[in-house]
C-alpha positions as CSV (number, residue, x, y, z in Angstrom):
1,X,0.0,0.0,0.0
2,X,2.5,2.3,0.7
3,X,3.9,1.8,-2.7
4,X,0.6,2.3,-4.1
5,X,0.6,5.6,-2.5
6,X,3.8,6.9,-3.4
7,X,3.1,6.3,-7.2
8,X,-0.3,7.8,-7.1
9,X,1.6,10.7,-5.5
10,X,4.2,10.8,-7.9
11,X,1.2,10.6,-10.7
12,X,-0.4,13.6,-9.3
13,X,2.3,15.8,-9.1
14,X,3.0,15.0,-12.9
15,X,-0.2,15.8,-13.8
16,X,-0.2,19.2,-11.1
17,X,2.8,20.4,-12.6
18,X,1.6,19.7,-16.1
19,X,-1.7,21.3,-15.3
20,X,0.1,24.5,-13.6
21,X,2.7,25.0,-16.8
22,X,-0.5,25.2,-18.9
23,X,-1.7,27.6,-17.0
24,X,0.9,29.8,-16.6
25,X,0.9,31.9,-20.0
26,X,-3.2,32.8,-19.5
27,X,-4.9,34.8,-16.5
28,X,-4.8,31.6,-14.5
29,X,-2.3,30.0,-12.6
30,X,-2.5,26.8,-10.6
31,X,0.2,26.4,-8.2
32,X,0.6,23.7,-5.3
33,X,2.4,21.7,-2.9
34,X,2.9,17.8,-1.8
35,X,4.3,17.9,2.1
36,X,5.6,15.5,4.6
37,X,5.7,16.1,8.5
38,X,7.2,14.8,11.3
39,X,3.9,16.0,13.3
40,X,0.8,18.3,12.1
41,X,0.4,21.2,14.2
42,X,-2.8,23.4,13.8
43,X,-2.1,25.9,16.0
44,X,-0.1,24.5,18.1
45,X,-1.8,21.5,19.1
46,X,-0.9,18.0,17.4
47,X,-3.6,16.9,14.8
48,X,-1.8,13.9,14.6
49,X,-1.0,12.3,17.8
50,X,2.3,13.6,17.6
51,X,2.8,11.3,14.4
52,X,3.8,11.6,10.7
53,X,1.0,13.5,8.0
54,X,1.1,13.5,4.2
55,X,-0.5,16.8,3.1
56,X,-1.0,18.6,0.0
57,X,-2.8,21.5,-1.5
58,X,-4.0,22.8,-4.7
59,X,-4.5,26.6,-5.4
60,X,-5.9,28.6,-8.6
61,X,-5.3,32.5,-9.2
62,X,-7.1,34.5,-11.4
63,X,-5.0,38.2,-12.2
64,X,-7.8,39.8,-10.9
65,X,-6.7,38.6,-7.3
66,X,-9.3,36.0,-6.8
67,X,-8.8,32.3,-5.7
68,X,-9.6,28.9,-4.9
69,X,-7.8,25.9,-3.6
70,X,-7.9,23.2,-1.1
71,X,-5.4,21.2,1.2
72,X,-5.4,18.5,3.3
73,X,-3.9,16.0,5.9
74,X,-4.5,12.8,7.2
75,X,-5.4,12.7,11.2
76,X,-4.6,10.8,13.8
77,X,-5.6,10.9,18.1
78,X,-7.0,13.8,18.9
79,X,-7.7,15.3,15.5
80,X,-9.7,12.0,14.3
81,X,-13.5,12.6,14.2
82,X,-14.2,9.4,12.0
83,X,-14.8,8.5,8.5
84,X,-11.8,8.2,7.2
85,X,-9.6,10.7,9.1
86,X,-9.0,12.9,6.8
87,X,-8.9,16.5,7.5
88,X,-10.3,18.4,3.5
89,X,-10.1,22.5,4.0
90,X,-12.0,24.5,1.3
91,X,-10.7,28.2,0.8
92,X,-11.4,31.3,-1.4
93,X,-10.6,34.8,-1.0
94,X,-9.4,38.2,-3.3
95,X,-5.6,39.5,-2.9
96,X,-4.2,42.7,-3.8
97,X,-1.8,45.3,-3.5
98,X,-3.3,48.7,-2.1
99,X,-0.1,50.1,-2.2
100,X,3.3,48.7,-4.2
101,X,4.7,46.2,-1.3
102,X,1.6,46.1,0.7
103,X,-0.6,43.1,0.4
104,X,-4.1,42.5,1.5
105,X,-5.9,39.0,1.2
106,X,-9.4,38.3,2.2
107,X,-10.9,35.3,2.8
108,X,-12.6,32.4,4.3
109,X,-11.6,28.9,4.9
110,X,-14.2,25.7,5.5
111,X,-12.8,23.1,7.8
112,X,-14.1,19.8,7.0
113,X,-13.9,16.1,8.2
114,X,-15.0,14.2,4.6
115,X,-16.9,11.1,6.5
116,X,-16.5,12.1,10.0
117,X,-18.8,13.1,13.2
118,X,-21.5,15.4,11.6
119,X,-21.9,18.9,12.9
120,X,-17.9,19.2,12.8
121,X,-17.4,21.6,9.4
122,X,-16.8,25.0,10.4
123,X,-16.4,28.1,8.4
124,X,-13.7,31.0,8.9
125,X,-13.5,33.9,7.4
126,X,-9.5,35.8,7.6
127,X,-7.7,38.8,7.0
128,X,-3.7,38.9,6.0
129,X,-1.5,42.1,5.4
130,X,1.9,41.5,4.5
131,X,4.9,43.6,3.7
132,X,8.6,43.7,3.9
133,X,10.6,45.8,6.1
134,X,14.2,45.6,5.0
135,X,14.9,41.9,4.6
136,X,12.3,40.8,6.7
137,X,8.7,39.2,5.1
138,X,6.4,40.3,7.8
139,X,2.7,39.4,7.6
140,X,-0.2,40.0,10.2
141,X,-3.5,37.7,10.2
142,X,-6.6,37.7,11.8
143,X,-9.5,34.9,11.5
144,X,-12.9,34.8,13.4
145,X,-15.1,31.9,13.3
146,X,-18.5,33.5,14.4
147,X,-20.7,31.1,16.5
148,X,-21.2,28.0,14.8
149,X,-21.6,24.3,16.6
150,X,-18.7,22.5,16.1
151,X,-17.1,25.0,18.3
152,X,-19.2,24.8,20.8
153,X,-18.7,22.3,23.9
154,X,-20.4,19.4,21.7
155,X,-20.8,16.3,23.7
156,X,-23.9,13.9,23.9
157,X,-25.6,15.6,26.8
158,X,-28.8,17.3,26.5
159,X,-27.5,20.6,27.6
160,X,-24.6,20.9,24.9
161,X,-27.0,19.8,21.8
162,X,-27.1,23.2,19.7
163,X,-25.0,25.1,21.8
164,X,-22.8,27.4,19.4
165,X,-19.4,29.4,20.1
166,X,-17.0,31.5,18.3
167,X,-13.5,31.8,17.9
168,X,-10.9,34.3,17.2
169,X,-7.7,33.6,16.3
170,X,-4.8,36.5,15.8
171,X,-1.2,35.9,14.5
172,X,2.6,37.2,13.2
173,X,4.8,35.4,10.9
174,X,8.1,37.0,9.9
175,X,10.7,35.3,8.0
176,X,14.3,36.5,6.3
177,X,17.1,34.8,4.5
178,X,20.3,34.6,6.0
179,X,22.5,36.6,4.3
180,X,25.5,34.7,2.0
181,X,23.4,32.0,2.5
182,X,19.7,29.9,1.3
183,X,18.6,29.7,4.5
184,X,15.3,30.9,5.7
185,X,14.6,31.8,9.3
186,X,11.1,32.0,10.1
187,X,8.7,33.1,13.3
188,X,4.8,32.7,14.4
189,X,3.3,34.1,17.1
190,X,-0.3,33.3,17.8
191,X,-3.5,33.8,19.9
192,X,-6.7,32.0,20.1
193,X,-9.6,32.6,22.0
194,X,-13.1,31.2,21.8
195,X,-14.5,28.3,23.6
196,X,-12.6,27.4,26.8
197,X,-12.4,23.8,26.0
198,X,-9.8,22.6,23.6
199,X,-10.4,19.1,22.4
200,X,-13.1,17.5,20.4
201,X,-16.5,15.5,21.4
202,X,-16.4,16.4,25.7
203,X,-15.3,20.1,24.6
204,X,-15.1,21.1,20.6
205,X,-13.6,19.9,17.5
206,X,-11.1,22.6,17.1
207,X,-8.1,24.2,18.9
208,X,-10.0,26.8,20.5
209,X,-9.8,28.6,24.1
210,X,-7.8,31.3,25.3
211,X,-3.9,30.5,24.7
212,X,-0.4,31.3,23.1
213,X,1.2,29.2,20.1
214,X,4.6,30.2,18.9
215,X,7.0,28.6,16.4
216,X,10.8,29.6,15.3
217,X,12.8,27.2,12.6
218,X,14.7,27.4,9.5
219,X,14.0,25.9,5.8
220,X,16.4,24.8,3.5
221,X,16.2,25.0,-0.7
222,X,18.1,21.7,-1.6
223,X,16.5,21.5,-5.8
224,X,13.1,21.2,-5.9
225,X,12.3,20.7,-2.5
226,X,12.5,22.8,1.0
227,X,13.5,21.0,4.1
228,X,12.6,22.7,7.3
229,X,12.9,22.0,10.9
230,X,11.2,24.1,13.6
231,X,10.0,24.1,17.1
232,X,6.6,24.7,18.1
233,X,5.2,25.1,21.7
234,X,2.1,26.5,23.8
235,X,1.3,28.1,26.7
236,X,-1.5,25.4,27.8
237,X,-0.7,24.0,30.9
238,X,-0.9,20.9,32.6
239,X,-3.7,21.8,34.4
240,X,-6.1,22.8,31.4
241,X,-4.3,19.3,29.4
242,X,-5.7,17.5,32.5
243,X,-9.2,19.3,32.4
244,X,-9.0,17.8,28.5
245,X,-8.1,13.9,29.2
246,X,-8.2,11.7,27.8
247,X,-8.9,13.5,24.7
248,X,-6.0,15.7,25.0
249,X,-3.3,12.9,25.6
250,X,-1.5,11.3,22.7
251,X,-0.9,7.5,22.7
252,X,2.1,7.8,25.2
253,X,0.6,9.9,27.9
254,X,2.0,13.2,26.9
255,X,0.0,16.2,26.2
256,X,-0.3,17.0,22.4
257,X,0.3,20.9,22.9
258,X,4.0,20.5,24.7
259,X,6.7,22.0,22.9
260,X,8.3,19.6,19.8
261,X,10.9,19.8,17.1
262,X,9.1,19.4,13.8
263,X,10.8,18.2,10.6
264,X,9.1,18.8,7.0
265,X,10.0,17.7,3.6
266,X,7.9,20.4,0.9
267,X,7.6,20.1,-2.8
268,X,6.3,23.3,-4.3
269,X,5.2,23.9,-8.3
């Protein structure tokens, strides 16, 4: 099976890349990425029980600005709401320049769990600026989820049927090349807060709650692919992780939001 997968991966880039080289002399482009992590953090918090992911996305850009793509992963322990544990996200949004080397892209993103626990899809709508200041690629986001029920604290009791939350989410990235050398440093700083619980069925399905993520690392251009190693961490402590068990656990005992090295291997087209 696993040989099956790699060809059908190798088959799709072939046809990605083919698809994308089309594209590239008209007002459409089709750009992409095939990914593989040591660990799939969504803010922080392991979707993946602290295990390996295969994820790739698709996006296509008119001139105008306007887009369209989707990305996924497979999921594992705490991020697994059924089906076949895959996590599929949907995404659109407009992107310009109101000044020269000032970006603006708007948004919305819909989370979904193809097969899964129903009332688990949630939509989110975002907006990034991004600039550069000397060397440095800054960008500022911010995404708010307005009430909807898979953020809620969704359980099977009476009392949590229908209930609806929101959730807002703020965030930094910066990133700059080493000088004299390909190396990329990179930052992210987030907040979240929304729903106090943070893990899925006794609380909700999505990393919500009021708490710090951060991440700092390097990626590496070696040909066609970027390797990249960084460390992400949380501010949730053991006493909300305990609050969250078993849900929040991984398979070892450990709490999926302590801090871990994360290795990726990215192709980009």
């Amino acid at each position: 099976m696993r040989y099956l997968a790699l060809s059908a991966l190798a088959l799709a880039m072939a046809a990605t890349t083919a698809l994308a080289q089309e594209a590239a002399s008209g007002p459409i482009t089709v750009s992409g990425s095939f990914a593989l992590v040591s660990d799939y953090r969504f803010r922080g918090v392991s979707q993946t029980d602290e295990e390996m992911a295969v994820q790739g996305g698709l996006t296509v850009s008119h001139e105008s600005g306007f887009y369209a793509g989707t990305w996924g992963s497979n999921l594992a322990g705490w991020g697994t709401f059924g089906g076949p544990n895959i996590e599929l996200d949907l995404f659109a949004g407009y992107k310009f320049e109101p000044t020269p080397g000032l970006s603006v892209d708007a948004g919305v993103t819909w989370y979904t769990y193809p097969g899964g626990a129903s009332k688990t899809t949630f939509a989110e709508p975002y907006v990034k600026v991004s600039g550069a200041v000397g060397p440095a690629s800054l960008l500022a986001g911010v995404a708010y989820a307005p009430k909807q029920t898979a953020l809620g604290n969704y359980s099977n009791t009476p009392q949590s049927r229908g209930q609806k939350q929101d959730n807002l989410y703020l965030w930094g990235d910066a990133s700059g090349t080493v000088p004299g050398t390909p190396v990329v440093l990179k930052a992210h700083l987030g907040y979240s807060d929304g729903n106090p619980g943070l893990g899925p069925n006794g609380t909700s399905v999505a990393p919500t709650g009021k708490y710090l993520d951060w991440m700092v690392g390097a990626d590496l251009p070696v040909g066609p692919v970027t390797l990249g190693v960084a460390y992400v961490d949380t501010d949730i402590g053991k006493a909300e992780s305990a609050y969250l068990l078993p849900n929040f656990a991984n398979s070892k005992g450990g709490s999926i939001a302590d801090g871990k090295v994360v290795f990726s291997l990215t192709a980009t087209f």
